[in-house]
C-alpha positions in Angstrom: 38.6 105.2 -33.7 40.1 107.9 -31.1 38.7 108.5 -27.8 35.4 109.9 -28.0 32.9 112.6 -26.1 29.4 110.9 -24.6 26.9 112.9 -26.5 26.4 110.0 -28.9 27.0 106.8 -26.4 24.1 108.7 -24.4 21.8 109.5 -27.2 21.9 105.8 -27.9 21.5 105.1 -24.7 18.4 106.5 -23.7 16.1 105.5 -26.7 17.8 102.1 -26.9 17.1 101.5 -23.6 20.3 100.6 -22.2 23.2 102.4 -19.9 26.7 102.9 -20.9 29.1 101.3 -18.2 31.4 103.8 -16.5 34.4 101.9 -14.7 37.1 103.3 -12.7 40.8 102.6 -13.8 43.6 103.1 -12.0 46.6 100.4 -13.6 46.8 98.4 -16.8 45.8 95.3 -15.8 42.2 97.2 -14.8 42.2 99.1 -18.1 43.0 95.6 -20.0 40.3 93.8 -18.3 37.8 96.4 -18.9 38.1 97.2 -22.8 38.7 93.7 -23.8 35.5 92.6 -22.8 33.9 95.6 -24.0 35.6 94.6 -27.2 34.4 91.2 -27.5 31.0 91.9 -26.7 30.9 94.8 -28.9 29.9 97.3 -26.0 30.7 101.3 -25.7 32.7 101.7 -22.3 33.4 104.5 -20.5 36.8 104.6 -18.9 37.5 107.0 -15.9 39.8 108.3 -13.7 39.2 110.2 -10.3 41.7 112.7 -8.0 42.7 109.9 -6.4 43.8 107.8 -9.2 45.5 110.3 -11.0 47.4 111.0 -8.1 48.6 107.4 -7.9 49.5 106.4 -11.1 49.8 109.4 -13.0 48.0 111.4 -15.2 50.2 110.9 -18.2 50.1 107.0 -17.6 46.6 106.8 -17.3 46.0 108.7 -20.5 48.7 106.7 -22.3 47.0 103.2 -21.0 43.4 104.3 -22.7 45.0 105.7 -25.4 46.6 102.0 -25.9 43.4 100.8 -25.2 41.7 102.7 -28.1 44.6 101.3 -30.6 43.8 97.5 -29.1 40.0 98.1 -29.6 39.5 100.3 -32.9 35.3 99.0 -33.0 34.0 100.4 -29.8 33.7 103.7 -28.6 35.4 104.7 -25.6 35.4 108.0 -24.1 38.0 108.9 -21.2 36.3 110.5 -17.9 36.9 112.6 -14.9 34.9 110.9 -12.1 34.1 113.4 -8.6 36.4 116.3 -10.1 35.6 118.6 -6.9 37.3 122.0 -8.4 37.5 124.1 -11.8 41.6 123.7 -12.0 41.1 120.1 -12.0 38.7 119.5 -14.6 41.0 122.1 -16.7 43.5 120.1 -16.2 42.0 116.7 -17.5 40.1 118.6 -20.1 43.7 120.3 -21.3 45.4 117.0 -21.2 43.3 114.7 -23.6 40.2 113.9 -21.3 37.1 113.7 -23.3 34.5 114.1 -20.6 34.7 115.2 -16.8 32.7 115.4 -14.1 32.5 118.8 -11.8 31.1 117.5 -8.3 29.9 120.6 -6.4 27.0 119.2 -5.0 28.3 119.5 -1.3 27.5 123.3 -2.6 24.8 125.2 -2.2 22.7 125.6 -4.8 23.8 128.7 -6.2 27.7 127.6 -5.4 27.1 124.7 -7.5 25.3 125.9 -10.5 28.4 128.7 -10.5 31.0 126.2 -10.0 29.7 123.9 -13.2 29.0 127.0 -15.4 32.4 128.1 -15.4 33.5 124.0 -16.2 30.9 123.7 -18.5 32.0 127.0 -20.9 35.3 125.7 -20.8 34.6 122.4 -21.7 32.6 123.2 -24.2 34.9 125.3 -25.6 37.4 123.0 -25.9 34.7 120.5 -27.2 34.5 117.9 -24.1 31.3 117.6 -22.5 30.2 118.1 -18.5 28.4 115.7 -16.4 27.4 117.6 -12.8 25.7 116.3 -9.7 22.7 117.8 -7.6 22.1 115.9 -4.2 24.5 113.1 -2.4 25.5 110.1 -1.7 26.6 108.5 1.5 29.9 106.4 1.6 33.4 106.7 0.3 35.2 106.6 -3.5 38.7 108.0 -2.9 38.4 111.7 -1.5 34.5 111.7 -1.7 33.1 111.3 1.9 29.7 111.6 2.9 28.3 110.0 6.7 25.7 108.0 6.4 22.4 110.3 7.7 24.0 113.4 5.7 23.0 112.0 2.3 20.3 114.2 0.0 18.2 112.8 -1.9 18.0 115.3 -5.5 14.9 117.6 -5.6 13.6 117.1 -9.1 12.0 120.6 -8.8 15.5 121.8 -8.7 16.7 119.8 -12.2 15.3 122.1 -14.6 16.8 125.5 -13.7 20.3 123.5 -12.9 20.2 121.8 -16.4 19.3 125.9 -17.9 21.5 128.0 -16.2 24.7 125.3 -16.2 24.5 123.8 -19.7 25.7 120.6 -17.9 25.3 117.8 -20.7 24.4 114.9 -18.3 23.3 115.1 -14.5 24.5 112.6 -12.0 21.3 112.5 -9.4 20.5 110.6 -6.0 17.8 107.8 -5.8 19.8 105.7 -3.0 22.9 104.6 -4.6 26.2 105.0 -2.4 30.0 104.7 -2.8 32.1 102.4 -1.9 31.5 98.3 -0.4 30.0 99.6 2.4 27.0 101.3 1.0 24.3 100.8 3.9 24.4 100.0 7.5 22.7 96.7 8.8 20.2 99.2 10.6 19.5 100.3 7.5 19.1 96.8 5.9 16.5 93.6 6.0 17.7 90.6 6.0 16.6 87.5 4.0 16.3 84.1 4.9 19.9 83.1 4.2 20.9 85.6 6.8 22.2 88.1 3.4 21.4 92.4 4.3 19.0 93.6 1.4 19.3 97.3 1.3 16.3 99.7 0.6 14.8 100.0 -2.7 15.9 102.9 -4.8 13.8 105.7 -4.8 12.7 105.5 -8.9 10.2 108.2 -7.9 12.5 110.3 -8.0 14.7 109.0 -11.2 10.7 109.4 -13.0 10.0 112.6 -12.0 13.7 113.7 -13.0 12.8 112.1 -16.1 9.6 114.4 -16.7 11.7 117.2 -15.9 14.3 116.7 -18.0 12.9 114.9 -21.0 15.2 112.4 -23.2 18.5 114.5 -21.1 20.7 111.4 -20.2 20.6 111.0 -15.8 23.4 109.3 -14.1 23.7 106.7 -11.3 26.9 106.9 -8.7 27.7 104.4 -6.1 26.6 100.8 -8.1 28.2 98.8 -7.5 26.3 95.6 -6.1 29.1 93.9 -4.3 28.7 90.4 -4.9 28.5 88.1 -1.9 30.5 85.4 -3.8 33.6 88.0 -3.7 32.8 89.3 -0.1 33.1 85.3 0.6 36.4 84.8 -1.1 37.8 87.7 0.3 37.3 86.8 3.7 38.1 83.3 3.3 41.6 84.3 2.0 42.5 86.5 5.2 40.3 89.5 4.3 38.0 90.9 6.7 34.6 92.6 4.9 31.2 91.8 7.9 28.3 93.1 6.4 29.5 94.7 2.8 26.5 95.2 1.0 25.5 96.9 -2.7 22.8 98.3 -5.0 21.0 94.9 -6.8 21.7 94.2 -10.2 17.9 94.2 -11.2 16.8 97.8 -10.1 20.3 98.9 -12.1 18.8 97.0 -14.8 15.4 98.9 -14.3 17.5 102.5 -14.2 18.6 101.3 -17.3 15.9 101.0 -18.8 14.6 104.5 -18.3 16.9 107.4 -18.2 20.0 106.4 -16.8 22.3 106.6 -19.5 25.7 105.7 -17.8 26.4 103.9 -14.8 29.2 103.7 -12.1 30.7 100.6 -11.6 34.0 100.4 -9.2 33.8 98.3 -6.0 32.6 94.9 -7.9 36.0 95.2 -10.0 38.0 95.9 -6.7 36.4 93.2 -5.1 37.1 90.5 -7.8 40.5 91.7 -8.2 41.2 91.3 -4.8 39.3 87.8 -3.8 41.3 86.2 -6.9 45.1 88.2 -5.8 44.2 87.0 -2.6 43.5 83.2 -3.9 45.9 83.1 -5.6 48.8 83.9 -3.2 47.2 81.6 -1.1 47.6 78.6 -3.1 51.0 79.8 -4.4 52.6 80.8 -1.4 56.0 80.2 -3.5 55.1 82.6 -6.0 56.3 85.6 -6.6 56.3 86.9 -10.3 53.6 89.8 -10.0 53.0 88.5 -13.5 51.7 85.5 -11.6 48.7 86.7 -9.6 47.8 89.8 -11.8 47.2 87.4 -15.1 44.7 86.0 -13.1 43.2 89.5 -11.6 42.8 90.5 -14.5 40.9 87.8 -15.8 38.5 88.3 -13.3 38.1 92.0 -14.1 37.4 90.9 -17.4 34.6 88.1 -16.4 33.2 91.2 -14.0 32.4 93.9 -16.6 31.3 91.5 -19.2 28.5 90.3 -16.9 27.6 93.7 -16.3 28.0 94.3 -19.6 25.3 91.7 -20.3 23.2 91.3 -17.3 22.8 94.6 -16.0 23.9 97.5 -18.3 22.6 96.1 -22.0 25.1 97.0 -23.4 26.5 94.5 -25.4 26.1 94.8 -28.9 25.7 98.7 -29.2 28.9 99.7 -30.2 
């Protein structure tokens, strides 16, 4: 099976009642970890690459590890992604050099600035037959170039959706209900905390996912910012010299409700990061001989690989839907 567009993983998606996992790659153990457990739990993935990481490993390599990735894993549909492209020569660029889907972030735009801006990606996409995911409203936090201060989020104005959807021809919108980038999605201000002393962040706002939903009927919506940042890999990092107070993230069960409704595809970066890094920094810990980069990565990207299969399972509902 080549690389694939989204058009079909979505259409799935939302009358199945599931969301497609989006996960950022950036080296091959991360690609690896990804699509073999999509593999063995018969899941469609969504692999994807932002400015940031192209700009570190390469856009040929990166195209060339998901291309290997398709060989290794001929049963499940994977499409290849631009995540937070923020200009038109950029997504041209991906589009003109094997990516099958790509995002166009003008949503620091003005309205009118952003519905130009994602026409002009979405007629060549199309064109050259990818598809176009866009974004109305933002989120706070930080994923690579993308930063937003906390108080300047937006929360997306479903009375806006319609005429964005119309005059763009954007084939997926990626909206704001409360998610954020990055591991430090929410301030302790802006947090309870429970009785084991853990921040829980504020619900997400599904009154606005709903009335998107209204709006836009059976058009597949998209959640940024995720991840949920698992306290067990906050722990290990800090026990192994790391230093993370108060990283917080989205819980799994209201991604599992998203899921359920319209949210067809959802972001998933920081958990893999974090469960990389806890077990790299384990490892060298309890090898302080080592020194085979072959050593700690095996293990790295085992733990990539136990990641997205739990959120294959547990939060996306995925598994099985290839």
């Amino acid at each position: 099976m080549a690389l694939v567009t989204t058009t079909e993983m979505f259409k799935k998606a939302y009358h199945g009642g599931y969301a497609v996992g989006a996960f950022n790659v950036n080296n091959m153990e991360i690609v690896q970890g990804i699509t073999e457990a999509a593999g063995e739990l018969k899941s469609p993935v969504i692999l994807q690459v932002s400015k940031g990481a192209r700009a570190y490993a390469n856009h040929t390599y990166l195209v060339k590890l998901v291309e290997a990735a398709v060989i290794e894993n001929p049963e499940i549909p994977i499409a290849l992604h631009l995540d937070h492209g923020d200009s038109f020569e950029l997504c041209k660029s991906c589009i003109d050099g094997g990516f099958t889907s790509v995002m166009i972030d003008a949503s620091s735009k003005s309205f009118e600035d952003n519905i130009a801006l994602t026409k002009q990606v979405v007629e060549y996409a199309h064109a050259h037959g990818v598809v176009v995911e866009a974004e109305l409203g933002t989120l706070a936090g930080i994923e690579d170039e993308v930063v937003v201060e906390s108080g300047h989020e937006s929360y997306t104005r479903p009375e806006e959706v319609e005429e964005f959807v119309d005059r763009t021809g954007c084939d997926s919108l990626a909206i704001a209900i409360g998610t954020s980038h990055g591991a430090y999605k929410f301030t302790p201000d802006q947090c309870t905390r429970n009785a084991d002393g853990i921040l829980v962040p504020p619900p997400l706002r599904f009154d606005v996912l709903e009335e998107c939903m209204k709006r836009l009927p059976e058009f597949p919506i998209v959640l940024h910012g995720s991840s949920s940042v698992p306290q067990e890999f906050v722990k290990m990092v800090n026990q192994y010299g790391g230093n993370m107070p108060d990283a917080v993230g989205i819980p799994e069960e209201q991604l599992r409700k998203a899921a359920e409704l319209a949210v067809c595809k959802i972001n998933i970066d920081s958990d893999i990061r974090l469960a990389m890094t806890g077990n790299i920094r384990k490892y060298m810990a309890e090898h302080p001989d080592h020194f085979d980069p072959r050593q700690y990565l095996k293990p790295a990207r085992q733990a990539v690989k136990d990641m997205v299969a739990h959120k294959i399972v547990n939060v996306l509902g995925s598994n099985g839907k290839a």
